[in-house]
N, C-alpha and C positions, 0 to 999 in steps of 0.2 A: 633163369632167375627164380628164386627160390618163392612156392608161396606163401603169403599171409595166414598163418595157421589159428584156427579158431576152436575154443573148445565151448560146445554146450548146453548150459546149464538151464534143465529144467523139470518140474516132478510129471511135465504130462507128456506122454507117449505119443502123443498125436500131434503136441507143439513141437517137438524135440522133430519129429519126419518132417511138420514144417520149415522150419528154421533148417536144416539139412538141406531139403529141397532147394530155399530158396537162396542158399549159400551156393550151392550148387551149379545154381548159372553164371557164375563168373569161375572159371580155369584159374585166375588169378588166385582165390581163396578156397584153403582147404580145412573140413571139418577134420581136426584130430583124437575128437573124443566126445564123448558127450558126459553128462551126472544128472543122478534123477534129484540130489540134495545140496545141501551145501557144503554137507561132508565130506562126501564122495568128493565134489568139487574141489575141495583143499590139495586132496591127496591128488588129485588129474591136474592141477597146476602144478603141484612139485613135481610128479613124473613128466608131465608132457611139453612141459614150460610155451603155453600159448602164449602168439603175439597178443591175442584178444580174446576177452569171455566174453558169453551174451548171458545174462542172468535172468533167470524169473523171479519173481517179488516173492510171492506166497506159495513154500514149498515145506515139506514134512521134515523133522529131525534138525535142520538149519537154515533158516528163509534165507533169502536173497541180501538182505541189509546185513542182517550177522556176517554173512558171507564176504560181504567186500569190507568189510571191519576189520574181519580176519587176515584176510587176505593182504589188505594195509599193511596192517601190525605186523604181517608176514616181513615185510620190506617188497612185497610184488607188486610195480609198478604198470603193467601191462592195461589197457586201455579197458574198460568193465563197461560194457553199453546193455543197460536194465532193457525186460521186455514188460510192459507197461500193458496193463486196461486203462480203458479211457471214461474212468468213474473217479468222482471225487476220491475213494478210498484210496485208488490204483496212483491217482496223482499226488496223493498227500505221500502216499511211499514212496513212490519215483523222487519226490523231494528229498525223504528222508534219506533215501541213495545216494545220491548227489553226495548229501552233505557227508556223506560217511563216508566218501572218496570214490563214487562212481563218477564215470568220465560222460557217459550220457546216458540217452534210451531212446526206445522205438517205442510205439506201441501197438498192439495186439489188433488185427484185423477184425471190423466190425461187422454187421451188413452185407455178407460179400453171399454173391451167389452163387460160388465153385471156389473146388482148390486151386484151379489155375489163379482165378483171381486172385484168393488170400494169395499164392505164391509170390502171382507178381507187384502185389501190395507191400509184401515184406522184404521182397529182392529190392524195392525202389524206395525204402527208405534205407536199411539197415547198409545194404552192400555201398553206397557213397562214405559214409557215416567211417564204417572199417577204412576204406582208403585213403581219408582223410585224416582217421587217428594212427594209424600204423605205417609211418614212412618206410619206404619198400628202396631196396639197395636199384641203383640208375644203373649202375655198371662193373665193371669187373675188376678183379684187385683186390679189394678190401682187405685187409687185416682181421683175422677173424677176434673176436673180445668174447669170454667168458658169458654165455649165458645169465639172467637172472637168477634161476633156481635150477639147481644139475641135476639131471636124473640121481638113481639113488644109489649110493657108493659105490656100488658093486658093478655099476653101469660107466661106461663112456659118459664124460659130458657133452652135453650139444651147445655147438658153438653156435652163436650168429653172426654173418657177416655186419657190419658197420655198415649203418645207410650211407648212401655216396648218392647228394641231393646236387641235380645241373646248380651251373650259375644261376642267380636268382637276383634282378632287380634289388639295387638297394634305397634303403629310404629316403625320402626326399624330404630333408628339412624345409619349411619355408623360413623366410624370414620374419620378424614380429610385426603384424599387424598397427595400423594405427589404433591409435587406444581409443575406447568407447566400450560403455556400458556390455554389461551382459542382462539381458532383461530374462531369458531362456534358456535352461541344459536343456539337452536331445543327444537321447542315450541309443544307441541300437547295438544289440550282442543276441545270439543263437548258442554254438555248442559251447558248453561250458559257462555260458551267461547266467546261470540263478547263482553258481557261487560267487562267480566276480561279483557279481551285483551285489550279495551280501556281502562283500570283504570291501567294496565300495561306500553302501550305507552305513554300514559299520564306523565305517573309518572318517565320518562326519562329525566334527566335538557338537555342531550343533546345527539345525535346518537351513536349508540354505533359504537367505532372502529373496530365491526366487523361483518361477517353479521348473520343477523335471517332469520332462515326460520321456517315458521309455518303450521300446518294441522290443520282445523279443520273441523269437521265433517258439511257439509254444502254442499246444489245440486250445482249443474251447476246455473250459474246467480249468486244466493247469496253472494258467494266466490269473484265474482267480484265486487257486491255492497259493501262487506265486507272491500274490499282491497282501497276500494276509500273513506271510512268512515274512515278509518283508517288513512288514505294516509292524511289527512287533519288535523289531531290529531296533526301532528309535535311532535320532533322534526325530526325522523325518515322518509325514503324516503321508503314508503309499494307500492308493485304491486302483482298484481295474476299474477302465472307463466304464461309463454307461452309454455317454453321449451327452452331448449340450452343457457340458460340465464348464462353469467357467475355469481358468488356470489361476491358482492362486499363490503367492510364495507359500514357501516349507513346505509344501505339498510334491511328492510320485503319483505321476498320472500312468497307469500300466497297460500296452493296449491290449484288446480281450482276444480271444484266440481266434483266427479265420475273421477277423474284419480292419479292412483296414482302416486306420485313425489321421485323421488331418485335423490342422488347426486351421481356425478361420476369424478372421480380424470382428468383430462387433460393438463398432464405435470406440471405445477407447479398450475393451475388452478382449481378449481371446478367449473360444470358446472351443471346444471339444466336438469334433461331427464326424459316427461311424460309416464305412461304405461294404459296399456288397462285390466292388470294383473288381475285376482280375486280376490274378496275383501279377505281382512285380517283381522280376529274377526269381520266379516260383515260389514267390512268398506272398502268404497275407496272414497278418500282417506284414507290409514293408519299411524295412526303415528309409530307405527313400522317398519312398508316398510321404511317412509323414515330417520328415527336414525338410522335403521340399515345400513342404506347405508351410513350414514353422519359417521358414525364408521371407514366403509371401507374407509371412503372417508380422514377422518380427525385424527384417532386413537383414542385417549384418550385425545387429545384436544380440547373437547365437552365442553359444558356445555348446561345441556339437563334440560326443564320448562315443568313441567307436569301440567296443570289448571283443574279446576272444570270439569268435564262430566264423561256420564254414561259407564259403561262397566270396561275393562281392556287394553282397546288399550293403547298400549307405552310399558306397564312390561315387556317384553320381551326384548325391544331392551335397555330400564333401566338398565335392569340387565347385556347388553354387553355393554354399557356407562362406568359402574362401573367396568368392568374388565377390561378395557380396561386402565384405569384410568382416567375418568373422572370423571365430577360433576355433581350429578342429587339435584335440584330443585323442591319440591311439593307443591301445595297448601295444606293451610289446609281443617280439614272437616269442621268450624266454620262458615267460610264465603266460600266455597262452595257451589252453588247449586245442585248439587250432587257430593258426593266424590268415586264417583266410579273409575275410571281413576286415580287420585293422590293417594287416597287410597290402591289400590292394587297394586302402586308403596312402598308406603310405608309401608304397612304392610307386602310385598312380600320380591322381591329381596331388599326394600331399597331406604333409599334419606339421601343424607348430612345435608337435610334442610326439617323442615316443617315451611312453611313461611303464615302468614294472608294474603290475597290479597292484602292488603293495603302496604307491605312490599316486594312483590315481584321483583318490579322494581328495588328497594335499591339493595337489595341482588343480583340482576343481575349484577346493575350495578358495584358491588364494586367487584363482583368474574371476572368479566372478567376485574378488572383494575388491580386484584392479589395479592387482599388481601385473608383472609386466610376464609372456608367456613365451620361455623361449625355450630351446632343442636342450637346454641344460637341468631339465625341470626332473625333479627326482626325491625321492622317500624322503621326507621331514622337512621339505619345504624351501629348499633351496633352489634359488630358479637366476 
């Protein structure tokens, strides 16, 4: 089985041994090149056509955003996962990446008191992240397709096999709920979540009347750069929690990074309350921790938006949405950049809807005006 070939990109000598190193403990993945710029990069993409680049932010001759700009405009589609600091600076560019067409990021070991540790600091986020975005051929056979970018004329082109993915669960429509209010959205998304979420708020003609809150997998800092990018989207009024915040319509409640966020009933009010709690399916925040609370909080006058990222966070508190009687909401896998998260809502417990990103807004908006939400729900409002 062939590996997942990685080229990369970074101007410091001592990150480029790390990222090597910690590519290195998985056989599955091979480093095929590396770039100190983002020049150099251009040209190591068209010669070596990587499944995947790791990019640095802030490099000499061509930063890291120029880079995936270029790279776009290239027509190269290959998965681009930024290597991040964990400083307001690092995070406002890591955004700016995203939006320029990177697929995600890591970020940069802090604190650490050895190389083994940075090692395995960077092995244990970055190495899932690759196998998640780069589908890897199951078995033999395939047809081989034309590479992205051919080595240079003079050269053989390198073909890739065709991923050849097992059966895979399919989704499980429910049928439409009894009707009743939506009093709550409850949004949870990770890889690929800051852009859906803008192509979401975007796609609002106007706030909704009532409130959102959303998780998404994101450190301390990010969550807040996250919540003021958004906050500017209009027409919606977005903040990262503090805590105690009552929920008010038109208002994005954003949880803050490493705490988890539960809603809690207070007299006729819901109220915002951060925890220290263990993560949940290795997260905090969870989106489970806080649907399940929004459950307690609201009963089955939910309506719950699961977006593109990796894992199973959410199914759980999905599946008490839906007994409860509410409405759950999926992305699809098409324009997901990974369907881990909506996927295992929908091929698990269940979603009323699988919606394209480009449709999810509509479909938000038209369920909580009370029309009716059914598996037919799709771009421009047709349900």
């Amino acid at each position: 089985m062939p590996a997942i070939t990685v080229l990369v990109v970074d101007d410091s000598v001592v990150v480029r041994r790390l990222l090597v190193g910690a590519l290195a403990e998985d056989p599955a993945v091979e480093v095929v090149g590396v770039a100190a710029n983002g020049q150099i990069a251009l040209s190591k993409v068209a010669q070596l056509d990587p499944d995947l680049v790791t990019m640095d932010i802030e490099m000499p001759v061509m930063d890291g955003i120029a880079t995936v700009r270029a790279l776009r405009a290239a027509g190269h589609r290959m998965p681009i996962v930024m290597f991040s600091t964990l400083t307001d600076r690092g995070a406002a560019a890591t955004l700016d990446a995203l939006a320029a067409g990177a697929t995600d990021y890591v970020t940069k070991p802090s604190g650490v008191g050895s190389l083994a540790e940075a090692l395995s600091r960077v092995a244990g986020e970055l190495l899932p992240r690759i196998h998640a975005l780069v589908p890897r051929p199951t078995g033999a056979g395939a047809a081989p397709i034309p590479a992205a970018a051919p080595l240079a004329a003079a050269g053989p082109t390198r073909v890739r096999p065709a991923p050849i993915t097992p059966a895979r669960p399919q989704a499980r429509l429910l049928p439409p709920p009894d009707p009743r209010p939506v009093r709550a959205v409850v949004v949870g998304s990770s890889t690929g979540g800051p852009e859906a979420l803008s192509q979401v708020l975007r796609g609002l003609p106007a706030a909704l009347p009532v409130p959102v809150v959303v998780v998404q997998h994101m450190p301390p800092v990010f969550t807040r750069q996250l919540a003021q990018r958004l906050d500017r989207l209009g027409p919606s009024t977005v903040v990262e929690v503090a805590g105690g915040e009552e929920l008010v319509p038109g208002t994005v409640y954003v949880a803050p990074g490493d705490r988890h966020l539960e809603l809690v009933r207070s007299g006729a009010s819901v109220r915002t309350r951060l925890t220290d709690a263990p993560p949940v399916n290795y997260c905090r925040p969870s989106v489970d921790v806080m649907m399940r609370s929004a459950v307690t909080a609201y009963g089955g006058d939910l309506l719950a938006v699961v977006l593109t990222g990796m894992g199973a966070d959410g199914r759980t508190a999905c599946e008490q949405v839906v007994a409860a009687g509410g409405r759950v909401i999926v992305q699809d896998e098409e324009t997901s950049v990974v369907w881990g998260m909506p996927g295992a809502v929908a091929t698990g417990p269940g979603a009323h809807a699988v919606v394209p990103l480009p449709g999810v807004a509509e479909a938000v908006r038209r369920t909580v005006a009370g029309h009716p939400l059914t598996a037919a729900t799709r771009p421009g409002g047709a349900a």
